[in-house]
C-alpha positions in Angstrom: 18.4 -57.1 51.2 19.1 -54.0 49.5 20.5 -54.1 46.0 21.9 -50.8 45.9 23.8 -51.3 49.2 25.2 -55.0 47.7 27.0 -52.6 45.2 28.7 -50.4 48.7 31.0 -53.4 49.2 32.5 -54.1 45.8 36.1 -52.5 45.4 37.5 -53.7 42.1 35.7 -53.3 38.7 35.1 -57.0 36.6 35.0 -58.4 40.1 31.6 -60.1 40.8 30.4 -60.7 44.5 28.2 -63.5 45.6 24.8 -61.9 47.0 22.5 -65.2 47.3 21.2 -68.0 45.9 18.0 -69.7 44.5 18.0 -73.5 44.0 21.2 -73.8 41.3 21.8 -70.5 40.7 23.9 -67.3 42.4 22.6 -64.0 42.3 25.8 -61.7 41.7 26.6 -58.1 41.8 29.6 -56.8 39.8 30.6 -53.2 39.2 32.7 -52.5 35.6 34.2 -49.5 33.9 36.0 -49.5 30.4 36.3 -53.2 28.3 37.9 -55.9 30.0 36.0 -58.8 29.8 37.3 -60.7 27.0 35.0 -62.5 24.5 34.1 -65.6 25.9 30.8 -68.3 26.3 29.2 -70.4 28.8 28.7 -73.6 27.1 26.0 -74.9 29.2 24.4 -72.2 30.9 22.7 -69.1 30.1 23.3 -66.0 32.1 21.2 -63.2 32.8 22.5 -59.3 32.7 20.4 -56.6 34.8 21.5 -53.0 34.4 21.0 -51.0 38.5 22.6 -48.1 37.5 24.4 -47.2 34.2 24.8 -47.9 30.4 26.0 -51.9 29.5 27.2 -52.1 25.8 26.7 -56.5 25.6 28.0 -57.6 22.5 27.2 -61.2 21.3 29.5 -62.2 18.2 28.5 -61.5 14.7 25.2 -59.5 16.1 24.6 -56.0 16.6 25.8 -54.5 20.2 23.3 -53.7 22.4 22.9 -50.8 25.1 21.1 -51.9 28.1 20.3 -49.4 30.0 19.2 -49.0 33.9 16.3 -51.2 34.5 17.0 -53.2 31.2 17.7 -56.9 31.3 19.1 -59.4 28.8 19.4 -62.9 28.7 22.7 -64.4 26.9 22.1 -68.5 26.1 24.7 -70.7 26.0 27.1 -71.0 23.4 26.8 -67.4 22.4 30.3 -65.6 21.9 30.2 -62.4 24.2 31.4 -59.1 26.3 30.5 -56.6 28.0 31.5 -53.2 28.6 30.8 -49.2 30.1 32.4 -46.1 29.0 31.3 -45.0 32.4 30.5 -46.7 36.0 27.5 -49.4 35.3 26.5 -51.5 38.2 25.0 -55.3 37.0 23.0 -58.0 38.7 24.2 -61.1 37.6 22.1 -64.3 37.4 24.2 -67.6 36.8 24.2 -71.3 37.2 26.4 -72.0 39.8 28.7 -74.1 37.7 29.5 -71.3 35.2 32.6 -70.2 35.0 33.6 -66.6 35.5 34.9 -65.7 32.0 34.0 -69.6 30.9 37.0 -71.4 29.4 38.8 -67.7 28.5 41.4 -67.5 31.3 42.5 -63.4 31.8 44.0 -61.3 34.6 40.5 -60.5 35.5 39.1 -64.6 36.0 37.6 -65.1 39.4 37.1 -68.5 40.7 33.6 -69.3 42.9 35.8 -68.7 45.8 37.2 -65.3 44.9 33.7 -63.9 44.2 32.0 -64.7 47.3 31.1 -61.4 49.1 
């Protein structure tokens, strides 16, 4: 598979796609632009952030924001408060348990379910 060509697919911003999977876990791709993700956690899962192409602005409550960069990944553990965002186009690799929930208990106008995010 090519990771950049997962990203030709994807129509919608804050609209993860399925790309695989590995034992418990889906391997997403999501495109975003602007801040809609609202704060939210996962209570029991980590998830992992991977920057393709773009800038990432993560922001985990009551910490500095962080600028992840193409290339750059981060790790977010469970519990912690968070959201991301871009000024401009970023495109993200997602790496989540498949039980978390899209925005985790935080319902919004951009929630997918499992179904609604597979490519």
């Amino acid at each position: 598979m090519n990771l950049k060509n997962a990203f030709l697919g994807l129509d919608n911003y804050f609209s993860p796609k399925i790309i695989g999977e590995v034992n418990d876990q889906y391997i997403k791709v999501v495109k975003i632009k602007g801040q809609e993700v609202p704060w939210h956690n996962h209570k029991n899962e980590d998830e992992l952030f991977y920057v393709v192409k773009g800038a990432l602005l993560l922001e985990i409550e009551n910490q500095p924001g962080l600028i992840l960069k193409k290339g750059e990944l981060f790790i977010v553990k469970k519990g912690e408060n968070h959201r991301v965002s871009s000024k401009v186009e970023c495109l993200i690799m997602l790496i989540e348990s498949k039980s978390t929930e899209h925005t985790g208990k935080v319902k919004s106008e951009i929630t997918k379910s499992i179904d609604e995010q597979k490519y």
